[in-house]
Structures are given as C-alpha cells and as structure tokens.
TIPALUM-85857 format. One record per atom (N, C-alpha, C): x, y, z; residue in one letter. Coordinates in steps of 0.05 Angstrom, whole numbers, padded with zeros to 5 digits, always signed. Atoms other than C-alpha are relative to their C-alpha. Layout:
N
XYZa ...
# end
This chain:
105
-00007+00019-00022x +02044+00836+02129x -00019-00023-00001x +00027+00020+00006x +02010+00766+02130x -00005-00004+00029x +00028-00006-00018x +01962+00756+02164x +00001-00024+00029x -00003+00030-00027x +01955+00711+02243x -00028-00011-00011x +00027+00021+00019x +01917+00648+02212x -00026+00000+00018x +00031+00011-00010x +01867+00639+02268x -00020+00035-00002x +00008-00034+00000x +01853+00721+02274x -00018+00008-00033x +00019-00011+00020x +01836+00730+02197x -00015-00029-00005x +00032+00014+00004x +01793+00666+02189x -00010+00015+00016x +00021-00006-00012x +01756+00689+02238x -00016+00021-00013x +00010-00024+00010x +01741+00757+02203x -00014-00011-00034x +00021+00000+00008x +01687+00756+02153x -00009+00024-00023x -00004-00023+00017x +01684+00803+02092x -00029-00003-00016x +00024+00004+00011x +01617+00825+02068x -00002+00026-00017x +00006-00014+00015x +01594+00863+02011x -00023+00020+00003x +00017-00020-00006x +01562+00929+02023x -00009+00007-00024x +00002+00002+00020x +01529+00935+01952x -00019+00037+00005x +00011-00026+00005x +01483+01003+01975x +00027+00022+00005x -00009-00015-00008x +01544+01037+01997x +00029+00007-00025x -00025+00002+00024x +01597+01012+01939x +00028-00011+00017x -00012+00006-00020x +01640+00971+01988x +00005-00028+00007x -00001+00026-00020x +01668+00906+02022x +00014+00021+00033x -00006-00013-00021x +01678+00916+02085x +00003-00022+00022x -00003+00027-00024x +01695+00869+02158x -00046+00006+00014x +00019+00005-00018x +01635+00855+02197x -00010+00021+00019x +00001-00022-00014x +01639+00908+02246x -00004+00029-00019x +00001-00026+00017x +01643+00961+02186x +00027+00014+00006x -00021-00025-00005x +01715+00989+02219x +00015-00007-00026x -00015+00004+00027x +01752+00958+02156x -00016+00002-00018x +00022+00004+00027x +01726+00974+02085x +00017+00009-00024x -00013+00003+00028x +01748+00973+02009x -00015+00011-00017x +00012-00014+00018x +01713+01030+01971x -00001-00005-00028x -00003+00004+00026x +01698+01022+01899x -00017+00020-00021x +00028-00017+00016x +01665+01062+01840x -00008-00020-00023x +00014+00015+00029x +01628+01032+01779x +00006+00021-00015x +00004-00004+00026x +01636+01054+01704x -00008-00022-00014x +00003+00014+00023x +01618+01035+01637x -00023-00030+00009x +00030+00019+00000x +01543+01007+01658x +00003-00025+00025x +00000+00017-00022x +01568+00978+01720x +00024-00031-00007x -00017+00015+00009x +01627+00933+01675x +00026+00001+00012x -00024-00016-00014x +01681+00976+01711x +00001+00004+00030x -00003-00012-00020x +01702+00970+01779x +00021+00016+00003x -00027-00018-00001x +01752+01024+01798x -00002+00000+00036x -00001+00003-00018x +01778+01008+01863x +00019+00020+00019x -00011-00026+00001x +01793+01072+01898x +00017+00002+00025x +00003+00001-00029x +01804+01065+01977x -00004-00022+00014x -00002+00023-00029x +01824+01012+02030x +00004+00019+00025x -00013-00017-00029x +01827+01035+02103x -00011-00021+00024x -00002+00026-00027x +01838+00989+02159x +00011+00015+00027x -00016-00013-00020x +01851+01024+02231x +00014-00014+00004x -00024+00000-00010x +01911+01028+02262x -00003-00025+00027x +00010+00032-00016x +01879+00974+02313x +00002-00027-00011x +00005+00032+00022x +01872+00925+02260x +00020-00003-00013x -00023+00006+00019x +01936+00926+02222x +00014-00014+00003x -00015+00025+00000x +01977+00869+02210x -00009-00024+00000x +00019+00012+00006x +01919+00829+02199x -00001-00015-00017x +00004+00011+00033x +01915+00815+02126x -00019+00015-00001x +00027-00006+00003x +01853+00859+02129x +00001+00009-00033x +00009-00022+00031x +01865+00905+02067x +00006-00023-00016x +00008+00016+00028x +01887+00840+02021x -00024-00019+00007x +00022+00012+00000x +01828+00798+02049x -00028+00024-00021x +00023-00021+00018x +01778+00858+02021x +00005+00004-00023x -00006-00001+00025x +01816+00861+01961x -00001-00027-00020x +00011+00027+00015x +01810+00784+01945x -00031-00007+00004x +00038+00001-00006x +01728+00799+01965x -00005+00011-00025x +00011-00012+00024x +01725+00851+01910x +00012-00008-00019x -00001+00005+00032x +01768+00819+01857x -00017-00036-00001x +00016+00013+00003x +01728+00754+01871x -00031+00008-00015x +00028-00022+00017x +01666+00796+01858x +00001+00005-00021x -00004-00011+00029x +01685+00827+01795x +00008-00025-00011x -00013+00017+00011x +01716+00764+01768x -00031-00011-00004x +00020+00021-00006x +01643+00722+01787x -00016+00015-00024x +00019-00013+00015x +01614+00782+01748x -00004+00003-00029x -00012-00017+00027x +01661+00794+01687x +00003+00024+00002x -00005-00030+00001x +01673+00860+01709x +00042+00006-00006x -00030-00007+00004x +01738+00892+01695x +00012+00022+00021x -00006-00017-00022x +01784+00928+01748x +00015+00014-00003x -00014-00017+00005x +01819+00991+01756x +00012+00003+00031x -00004+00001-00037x +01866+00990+01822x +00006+00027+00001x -00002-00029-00003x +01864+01067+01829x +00011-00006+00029x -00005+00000-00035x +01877+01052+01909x +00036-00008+00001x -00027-00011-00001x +01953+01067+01926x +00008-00032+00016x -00007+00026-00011x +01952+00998+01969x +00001-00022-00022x -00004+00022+00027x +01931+00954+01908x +00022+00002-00022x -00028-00008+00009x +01980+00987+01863x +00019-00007+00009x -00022+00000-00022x +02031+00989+01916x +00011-00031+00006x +00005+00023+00000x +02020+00919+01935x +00008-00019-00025x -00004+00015+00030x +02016+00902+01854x -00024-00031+00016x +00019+00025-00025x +01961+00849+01899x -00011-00014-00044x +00005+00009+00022x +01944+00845+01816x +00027-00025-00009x -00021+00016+00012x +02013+00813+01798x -00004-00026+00019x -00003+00015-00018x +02013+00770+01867x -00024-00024-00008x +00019+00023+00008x +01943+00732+01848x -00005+00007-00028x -00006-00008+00036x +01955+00727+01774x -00027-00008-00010x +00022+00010+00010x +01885+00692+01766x -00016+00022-00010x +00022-00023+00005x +01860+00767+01770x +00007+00016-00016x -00011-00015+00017x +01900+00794+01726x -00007+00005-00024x +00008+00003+00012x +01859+00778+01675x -00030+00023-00009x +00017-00023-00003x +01806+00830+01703x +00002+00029-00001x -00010-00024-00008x +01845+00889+01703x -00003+00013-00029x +00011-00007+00027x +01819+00943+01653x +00026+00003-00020x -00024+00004+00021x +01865+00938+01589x +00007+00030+00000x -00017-00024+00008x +01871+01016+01588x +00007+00013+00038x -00014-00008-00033x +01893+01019+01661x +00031+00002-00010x -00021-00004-00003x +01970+01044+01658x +00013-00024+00005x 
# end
C-alpha cells in the first residue's frame, strides 16, 4: 500500500548495526538481516511492522534503507523475507537489482 506523504516523511529509518537491523525511530518497525561471505552478503530475512503502523510504506521504506546500504557498500543481497520476494521490491527499484546475489533463485 503506498504510503500517506506527510506520515512517512516524517518517519525516519535508522540503522541498528549491533543488532543486524534498520529499524523506525521508535524501534516498533524493523528489517532484520544476516551477513555472509565476510560480511559481502546481506540476506535479508524479516520485516515486521505492527498492525498500528500498516499502510504506511513502513516495510518498503526499510527495505530502500537496507538496499541503499548494501548498494553504498557493494554488498550483495539475498531477499530471503517473504515481503521482499512477495513484493519482488527487487524488480520495482531496478537500480538494486544489480545487488542481488547471482545464486539467489
């Protein structure tokens, strides 16, 4: 669902780097991730946005936080998370498509 323009500017996506994570400000929204291959691999496992917050844009704002990230880094991404898949949020911003690990399915 997209997002109400003044509601998600306002929100603020910050990188939880001890926890493996973007996440909102408050911490109730967050975008789990794992590292492989020396920290070259993100595998992006888990979005969860309450049921308060939905219809937001929350889960693709966290998802254009972490493929920003990986992209800034050269890392390569694995959308293991059933929303990114689902979404295909890879096909929709094709710029990132470029990040996605070559032996991902």
């Amino acid at each position: 669902m997209a997002a109400n323009g003044s509601e998600a500017e306002a929100v603020k996506i910050v990188w939880n780097e001890n926890q493996l994570r973007f996440e909102t400000e408050d911490k109730k929204a967050y975008l789990q991730y794992h590292l492989s291959h020396g920290g070259k691999t993100m595998d992006i496992v888990h979005t969860f946005v309450p049921s308060t917050k939905r219809g937001l844009g929350l889960a693709s704002l966290l998802c254009v936080s972490a493929f920003n990230h990986a992209k800034s880094r050269s890392m390569s991404v694995i959308p293991t998370c059933s929303y990114v898949s689902i979404i295909k949020l890879l096909e929709v911003h094709t710029l990132f498509s470029k990040n996605t690990d070559p032996d991902f399915p």
